[in-house]
N, CA, C and O atoms as CSV, one atom per row, in Angstrom:
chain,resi,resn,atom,element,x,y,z
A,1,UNK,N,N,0.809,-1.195,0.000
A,1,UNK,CA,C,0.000,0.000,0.000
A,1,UNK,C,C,0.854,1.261,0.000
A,1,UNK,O,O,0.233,2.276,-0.318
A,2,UNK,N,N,1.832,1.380,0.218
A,2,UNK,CA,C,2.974,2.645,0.281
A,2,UNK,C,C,3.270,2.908,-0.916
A,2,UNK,O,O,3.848,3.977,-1.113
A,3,UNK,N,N,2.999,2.114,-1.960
A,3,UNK,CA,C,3.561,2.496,-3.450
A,3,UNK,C,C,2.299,3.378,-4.364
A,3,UNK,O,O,2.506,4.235,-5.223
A,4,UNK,N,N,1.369,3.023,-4.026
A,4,UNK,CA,C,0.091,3.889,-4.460
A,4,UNK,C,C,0.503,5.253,-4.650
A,4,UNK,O,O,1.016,6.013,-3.829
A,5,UNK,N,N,0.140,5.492,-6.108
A,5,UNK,CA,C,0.153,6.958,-6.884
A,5,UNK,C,C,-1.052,7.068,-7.011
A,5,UNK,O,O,-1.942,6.374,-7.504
A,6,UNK,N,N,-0.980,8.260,-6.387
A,6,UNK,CA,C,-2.584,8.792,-7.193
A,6,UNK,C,C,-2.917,9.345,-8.694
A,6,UNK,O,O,-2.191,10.030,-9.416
A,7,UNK,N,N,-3.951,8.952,-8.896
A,7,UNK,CA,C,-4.310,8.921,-10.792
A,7,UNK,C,C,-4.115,10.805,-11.045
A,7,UNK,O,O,-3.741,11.650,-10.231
A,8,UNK,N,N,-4.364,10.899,-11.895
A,8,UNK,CA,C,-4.257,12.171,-12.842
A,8,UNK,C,C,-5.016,12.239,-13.534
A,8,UNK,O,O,-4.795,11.747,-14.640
A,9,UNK,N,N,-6.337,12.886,-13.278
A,9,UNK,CA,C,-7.424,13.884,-13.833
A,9,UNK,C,C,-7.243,14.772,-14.441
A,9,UNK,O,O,-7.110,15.860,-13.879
A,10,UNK,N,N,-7.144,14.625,-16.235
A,10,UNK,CA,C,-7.185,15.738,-17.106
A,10,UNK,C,C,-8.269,16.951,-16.104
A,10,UNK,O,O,-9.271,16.581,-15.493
A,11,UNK,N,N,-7.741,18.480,-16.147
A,11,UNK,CA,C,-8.645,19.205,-15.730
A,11,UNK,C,C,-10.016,19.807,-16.626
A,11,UNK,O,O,-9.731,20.680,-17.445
A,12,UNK,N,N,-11.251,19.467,-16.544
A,12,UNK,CA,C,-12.401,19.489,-17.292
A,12,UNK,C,C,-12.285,20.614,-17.819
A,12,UNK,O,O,-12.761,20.733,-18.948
A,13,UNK,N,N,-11.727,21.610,-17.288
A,13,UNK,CA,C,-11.031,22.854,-18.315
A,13,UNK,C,C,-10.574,22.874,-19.529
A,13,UNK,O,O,-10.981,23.256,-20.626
A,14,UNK,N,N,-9.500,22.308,-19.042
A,14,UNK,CA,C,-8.508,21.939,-20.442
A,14,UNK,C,C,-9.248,21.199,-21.469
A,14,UNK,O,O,-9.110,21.536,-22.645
A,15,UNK,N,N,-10.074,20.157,-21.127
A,15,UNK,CA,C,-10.660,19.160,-22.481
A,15,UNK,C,C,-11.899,20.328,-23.069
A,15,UNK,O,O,-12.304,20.216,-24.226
A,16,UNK,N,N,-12.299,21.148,-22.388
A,16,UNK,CA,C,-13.650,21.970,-22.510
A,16,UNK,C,C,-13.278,22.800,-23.589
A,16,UNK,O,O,-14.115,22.754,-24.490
A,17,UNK,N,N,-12.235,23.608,-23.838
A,17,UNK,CA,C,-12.362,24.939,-24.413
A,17,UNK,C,C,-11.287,24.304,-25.996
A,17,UNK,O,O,-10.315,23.550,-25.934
A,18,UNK,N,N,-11.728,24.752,-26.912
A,18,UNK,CA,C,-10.654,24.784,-28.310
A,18,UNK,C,C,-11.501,26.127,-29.064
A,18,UNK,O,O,-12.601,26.669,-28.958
A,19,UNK,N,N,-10.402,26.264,-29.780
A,19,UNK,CA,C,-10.879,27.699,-30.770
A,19,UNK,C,C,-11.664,27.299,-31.624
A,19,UNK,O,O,-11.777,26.312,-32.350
A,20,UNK,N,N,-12.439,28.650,-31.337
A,20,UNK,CA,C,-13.675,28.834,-32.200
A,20,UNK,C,C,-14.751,28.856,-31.375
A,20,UNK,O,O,-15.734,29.440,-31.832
A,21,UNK,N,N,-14.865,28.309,-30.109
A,21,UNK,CA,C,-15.651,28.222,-29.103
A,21,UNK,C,C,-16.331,29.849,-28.887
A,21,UNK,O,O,-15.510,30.763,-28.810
A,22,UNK,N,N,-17.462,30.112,-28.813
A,22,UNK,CA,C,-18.154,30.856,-28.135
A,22,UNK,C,C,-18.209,30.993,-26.524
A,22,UNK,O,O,-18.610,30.057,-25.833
A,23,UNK,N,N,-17.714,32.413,-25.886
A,23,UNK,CA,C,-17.568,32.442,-24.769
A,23,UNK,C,C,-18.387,33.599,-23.961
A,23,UNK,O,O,-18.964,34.492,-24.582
A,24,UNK,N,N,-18.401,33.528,-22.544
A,24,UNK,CA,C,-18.663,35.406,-22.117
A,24,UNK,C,C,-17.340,35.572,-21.363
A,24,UNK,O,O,-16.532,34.700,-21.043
A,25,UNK,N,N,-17.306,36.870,-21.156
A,25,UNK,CA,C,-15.985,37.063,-20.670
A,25,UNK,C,C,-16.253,37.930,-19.686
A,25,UNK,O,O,-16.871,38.970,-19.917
A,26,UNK,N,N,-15.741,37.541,-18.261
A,26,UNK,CA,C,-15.890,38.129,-16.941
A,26,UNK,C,C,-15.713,39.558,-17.675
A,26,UNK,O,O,-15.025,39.845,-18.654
A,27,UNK,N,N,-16.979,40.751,-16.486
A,27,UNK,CA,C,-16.098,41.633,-16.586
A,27,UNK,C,C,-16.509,42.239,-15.110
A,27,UNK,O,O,-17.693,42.440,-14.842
A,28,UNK,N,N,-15.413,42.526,-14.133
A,28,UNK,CA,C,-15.822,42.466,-12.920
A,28,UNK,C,C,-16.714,43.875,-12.792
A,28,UNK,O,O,-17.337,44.150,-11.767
A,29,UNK,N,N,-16.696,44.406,-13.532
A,29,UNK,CA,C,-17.686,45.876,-13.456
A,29,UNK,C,C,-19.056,45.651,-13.649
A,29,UNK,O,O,-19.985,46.179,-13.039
A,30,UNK,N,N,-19.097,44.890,-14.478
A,30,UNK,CA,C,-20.649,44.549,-14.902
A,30,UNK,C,C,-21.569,43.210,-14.233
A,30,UNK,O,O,-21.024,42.171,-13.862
A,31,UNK,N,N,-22.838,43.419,-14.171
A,31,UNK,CA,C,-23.362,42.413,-14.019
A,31,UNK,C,C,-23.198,41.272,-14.669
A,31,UNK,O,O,-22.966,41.433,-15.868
A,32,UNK,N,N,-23.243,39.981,-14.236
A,32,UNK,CA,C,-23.500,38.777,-15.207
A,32,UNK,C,C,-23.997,38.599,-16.527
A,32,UNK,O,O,-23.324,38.280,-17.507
A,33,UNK,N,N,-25.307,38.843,-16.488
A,33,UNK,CA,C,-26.663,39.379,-17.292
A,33,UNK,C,C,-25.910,39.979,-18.504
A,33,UNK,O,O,-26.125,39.529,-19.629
A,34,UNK,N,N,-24.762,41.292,-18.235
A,34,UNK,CA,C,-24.866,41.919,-19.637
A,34,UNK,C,C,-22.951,41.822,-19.774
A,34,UNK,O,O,-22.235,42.816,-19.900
A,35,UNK,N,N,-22.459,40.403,-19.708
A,35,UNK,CA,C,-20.744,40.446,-19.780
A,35,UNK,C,C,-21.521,40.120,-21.461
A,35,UNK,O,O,-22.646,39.901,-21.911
A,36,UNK,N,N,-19.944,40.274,-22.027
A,36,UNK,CA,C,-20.065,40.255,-23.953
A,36,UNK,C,C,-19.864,38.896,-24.005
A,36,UNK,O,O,-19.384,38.265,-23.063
A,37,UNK,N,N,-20.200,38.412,-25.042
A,37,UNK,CA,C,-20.112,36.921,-25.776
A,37,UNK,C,C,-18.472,37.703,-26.809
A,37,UNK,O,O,-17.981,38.817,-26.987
A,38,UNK,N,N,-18.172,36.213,-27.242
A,38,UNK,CA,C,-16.640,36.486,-27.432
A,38,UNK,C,C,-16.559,34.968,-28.420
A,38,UNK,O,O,-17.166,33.942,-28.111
A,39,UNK,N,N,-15.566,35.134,-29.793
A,39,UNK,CA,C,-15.382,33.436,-29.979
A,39,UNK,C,C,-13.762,33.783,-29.985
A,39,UNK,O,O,-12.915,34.532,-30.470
A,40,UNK,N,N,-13.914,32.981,-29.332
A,40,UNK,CA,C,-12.259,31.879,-28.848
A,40,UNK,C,C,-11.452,31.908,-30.422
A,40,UNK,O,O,-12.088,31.316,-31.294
A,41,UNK,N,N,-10.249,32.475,-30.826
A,41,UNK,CA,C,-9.626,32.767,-32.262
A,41,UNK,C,C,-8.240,32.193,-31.681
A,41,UNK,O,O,-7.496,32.023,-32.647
A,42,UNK,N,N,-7.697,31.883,-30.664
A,42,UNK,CA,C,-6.536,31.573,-30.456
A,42,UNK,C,C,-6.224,30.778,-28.813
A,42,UNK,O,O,-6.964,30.971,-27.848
A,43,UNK,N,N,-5.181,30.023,-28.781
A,43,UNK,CA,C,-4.935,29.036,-27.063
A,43,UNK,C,C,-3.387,29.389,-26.907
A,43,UNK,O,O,-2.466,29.201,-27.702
A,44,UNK,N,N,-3.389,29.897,-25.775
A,44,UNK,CA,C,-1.829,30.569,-25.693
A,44,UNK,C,C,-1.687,29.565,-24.272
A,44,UNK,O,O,-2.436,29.762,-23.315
A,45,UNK,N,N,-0.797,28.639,-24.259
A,45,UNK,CA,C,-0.545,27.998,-23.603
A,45,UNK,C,C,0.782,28.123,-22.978
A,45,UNK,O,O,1.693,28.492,-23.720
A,46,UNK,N,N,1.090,27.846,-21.569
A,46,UNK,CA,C,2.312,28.136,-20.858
A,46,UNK,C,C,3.270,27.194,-20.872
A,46,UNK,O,O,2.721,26.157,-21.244
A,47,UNK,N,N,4.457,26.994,-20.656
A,47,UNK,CA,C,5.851,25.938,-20.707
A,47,UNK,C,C,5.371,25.002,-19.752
A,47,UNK,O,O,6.253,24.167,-19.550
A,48,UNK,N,N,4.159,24.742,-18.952
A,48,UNK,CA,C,3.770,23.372,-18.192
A,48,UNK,C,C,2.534,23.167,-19.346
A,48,UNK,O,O,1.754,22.608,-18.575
A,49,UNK,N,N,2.000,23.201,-20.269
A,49,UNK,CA,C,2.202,22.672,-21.791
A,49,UNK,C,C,0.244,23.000,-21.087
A,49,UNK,O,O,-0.554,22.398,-21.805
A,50,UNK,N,N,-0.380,23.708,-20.038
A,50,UNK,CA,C,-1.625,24.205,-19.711
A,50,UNK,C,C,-2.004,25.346,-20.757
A,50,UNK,O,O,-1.197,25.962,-21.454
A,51,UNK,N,N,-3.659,25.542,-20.729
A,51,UNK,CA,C,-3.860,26.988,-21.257
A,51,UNK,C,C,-3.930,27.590,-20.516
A,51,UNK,O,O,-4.643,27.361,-19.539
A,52,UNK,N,N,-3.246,28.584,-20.659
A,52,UNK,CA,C,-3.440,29.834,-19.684
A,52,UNK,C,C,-4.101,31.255,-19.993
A,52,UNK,O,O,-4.558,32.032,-19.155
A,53,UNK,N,N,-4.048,31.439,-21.487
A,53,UNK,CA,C,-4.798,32.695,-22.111
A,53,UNK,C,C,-5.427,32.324,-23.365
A,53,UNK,O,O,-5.499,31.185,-23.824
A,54,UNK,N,N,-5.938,33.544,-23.945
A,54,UNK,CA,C,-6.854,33.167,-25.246
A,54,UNK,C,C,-7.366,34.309,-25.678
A,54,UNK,O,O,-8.021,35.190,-25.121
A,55,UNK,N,N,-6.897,34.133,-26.959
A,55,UNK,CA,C,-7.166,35.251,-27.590
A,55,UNK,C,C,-8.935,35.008,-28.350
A,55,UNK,O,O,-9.566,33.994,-28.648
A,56,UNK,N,N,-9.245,36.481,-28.440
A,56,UNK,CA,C,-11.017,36.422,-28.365
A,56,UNK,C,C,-11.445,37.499,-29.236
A,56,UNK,O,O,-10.964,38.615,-29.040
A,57,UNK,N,N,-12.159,37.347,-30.037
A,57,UNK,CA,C,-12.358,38.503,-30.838
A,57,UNK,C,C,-13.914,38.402,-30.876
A,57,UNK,O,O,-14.617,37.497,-31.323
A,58,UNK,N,N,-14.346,39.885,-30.132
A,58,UNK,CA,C,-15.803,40.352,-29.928
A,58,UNK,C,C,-16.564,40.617,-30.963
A,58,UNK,O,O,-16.226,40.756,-32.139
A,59,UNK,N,N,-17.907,40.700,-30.343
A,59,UNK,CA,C,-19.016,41.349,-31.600
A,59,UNK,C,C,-18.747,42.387,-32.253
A,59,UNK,O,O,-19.161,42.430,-33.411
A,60,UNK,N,N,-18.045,43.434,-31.762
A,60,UNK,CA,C,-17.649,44.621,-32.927
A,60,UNK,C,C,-16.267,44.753,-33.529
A,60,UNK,O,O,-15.749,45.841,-33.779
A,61,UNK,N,N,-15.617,43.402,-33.778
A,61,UNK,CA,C,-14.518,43.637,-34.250
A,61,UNK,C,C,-13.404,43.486,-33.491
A,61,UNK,O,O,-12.564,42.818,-34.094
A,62,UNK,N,N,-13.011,43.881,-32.268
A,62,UNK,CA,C,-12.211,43.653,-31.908
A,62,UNK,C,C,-11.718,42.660,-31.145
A,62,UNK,O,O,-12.464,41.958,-30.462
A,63,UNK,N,N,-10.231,42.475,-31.189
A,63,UNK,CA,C,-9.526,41.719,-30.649
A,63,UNK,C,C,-8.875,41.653,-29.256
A,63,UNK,O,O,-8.496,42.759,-28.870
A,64,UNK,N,N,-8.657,40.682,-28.441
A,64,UNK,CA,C,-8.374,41.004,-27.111
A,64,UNK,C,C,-7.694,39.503,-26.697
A,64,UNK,O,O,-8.002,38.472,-27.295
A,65,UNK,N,N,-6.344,39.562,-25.146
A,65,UNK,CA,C,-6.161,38.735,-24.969
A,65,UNK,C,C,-6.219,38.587,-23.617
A,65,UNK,O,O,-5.463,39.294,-22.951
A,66,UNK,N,N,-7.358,37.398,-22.753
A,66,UNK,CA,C,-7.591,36.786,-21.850
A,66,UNK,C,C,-6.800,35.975,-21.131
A,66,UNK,O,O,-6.086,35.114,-21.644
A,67,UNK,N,N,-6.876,36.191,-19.963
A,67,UNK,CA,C,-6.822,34.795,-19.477
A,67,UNK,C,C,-7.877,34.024,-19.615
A,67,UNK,O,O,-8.992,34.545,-19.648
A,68,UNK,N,N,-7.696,32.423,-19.740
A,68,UNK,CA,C,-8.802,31.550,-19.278
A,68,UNK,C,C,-9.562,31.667,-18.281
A,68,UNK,O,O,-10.744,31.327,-18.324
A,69,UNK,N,N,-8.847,32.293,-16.971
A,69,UNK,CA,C,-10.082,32.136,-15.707
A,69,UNK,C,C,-11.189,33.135,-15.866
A,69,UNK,O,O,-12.099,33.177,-15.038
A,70,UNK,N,N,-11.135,34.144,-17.161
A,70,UNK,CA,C,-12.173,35.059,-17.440
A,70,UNK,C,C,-12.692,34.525,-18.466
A,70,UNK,O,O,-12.330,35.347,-19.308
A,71,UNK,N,N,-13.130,33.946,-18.890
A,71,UNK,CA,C,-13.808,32.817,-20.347
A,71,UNK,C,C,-14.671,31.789,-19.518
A,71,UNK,O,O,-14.205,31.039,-18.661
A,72,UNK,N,N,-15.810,31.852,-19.843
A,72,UNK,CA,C,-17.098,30.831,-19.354
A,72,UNK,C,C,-17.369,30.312,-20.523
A,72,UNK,O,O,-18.004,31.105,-21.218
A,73,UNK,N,N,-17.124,29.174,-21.098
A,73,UNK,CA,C,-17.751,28.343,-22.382
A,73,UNK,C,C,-18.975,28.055,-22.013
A,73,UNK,O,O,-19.311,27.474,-20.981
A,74,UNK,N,N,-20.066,28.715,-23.382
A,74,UNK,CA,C,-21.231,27.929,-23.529
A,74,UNK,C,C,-20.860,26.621,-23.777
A,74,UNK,O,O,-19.733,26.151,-23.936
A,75,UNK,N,N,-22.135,25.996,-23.794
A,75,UNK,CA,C,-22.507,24.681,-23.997
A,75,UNK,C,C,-22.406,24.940,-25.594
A,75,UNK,O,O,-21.863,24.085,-26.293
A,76,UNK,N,N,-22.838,25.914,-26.066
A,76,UNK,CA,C,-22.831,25.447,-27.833
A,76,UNK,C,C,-21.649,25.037,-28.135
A,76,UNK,O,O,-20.794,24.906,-27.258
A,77,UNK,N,N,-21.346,24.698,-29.755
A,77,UNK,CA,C,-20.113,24.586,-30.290
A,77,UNK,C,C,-20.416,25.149,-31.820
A,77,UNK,O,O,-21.423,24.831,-32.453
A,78,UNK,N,N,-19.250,26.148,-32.372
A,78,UNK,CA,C,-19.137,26.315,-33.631
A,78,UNK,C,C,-20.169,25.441,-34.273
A,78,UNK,O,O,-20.732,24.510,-33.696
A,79,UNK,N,N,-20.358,25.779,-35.408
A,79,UNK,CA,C,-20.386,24.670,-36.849
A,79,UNK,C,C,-19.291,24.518,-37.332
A,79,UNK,O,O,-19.250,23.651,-38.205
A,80,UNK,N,N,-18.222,25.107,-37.073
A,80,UNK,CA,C,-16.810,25.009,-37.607
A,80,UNK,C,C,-15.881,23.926,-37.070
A,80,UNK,O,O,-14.975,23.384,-37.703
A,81,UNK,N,N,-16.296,23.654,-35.606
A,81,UNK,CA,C,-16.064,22.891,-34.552
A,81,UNK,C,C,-16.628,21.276,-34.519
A,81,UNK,O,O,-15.904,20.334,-34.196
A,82,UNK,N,N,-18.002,21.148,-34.900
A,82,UNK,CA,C,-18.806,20.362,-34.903
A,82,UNK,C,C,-18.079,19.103,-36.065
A,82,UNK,O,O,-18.698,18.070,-36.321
């Protein structure tokens, strides 16, 4: 019993999000109700090989780069994705 490793759980994070994904994106000023929807255009991942940011380009055009802990994935997925 002393040799027991404990298993390793991909984090439901990581398998959840790929580009193209539709997101909202925290914004601590605003209510819930009215944060922006956002699709996921890029996965900027750190040297422990995690995502850590993501690039997002909004309803009017512009471009922006996140961290993940501000990105809530809908349940939808692209048609691009699908």
């Amino acid at each position: 019993m002393g040799n027991r490793v404990p298993a390793e759980y991909p984090s439901s994070q990581q398998q959840a999000v790929r580009a193209g994904d539709i997101v909202l994106v925290d914004d601590p000023l605003r209510p819930r109700q009215t944060w922006r929807l956002a699709r996921m255009t890029d996965l900027h991942v750190g040297r422990d090989r995690k995502i850590r940011a993501c690039s997002i380009k909004l309803a009017n055009g512009s471009q922006l780069q996140r961290s993940i802990r501000m990105l809530y994935p809908l349940e939808v997925r692209s048609e691009e994705n699908s």
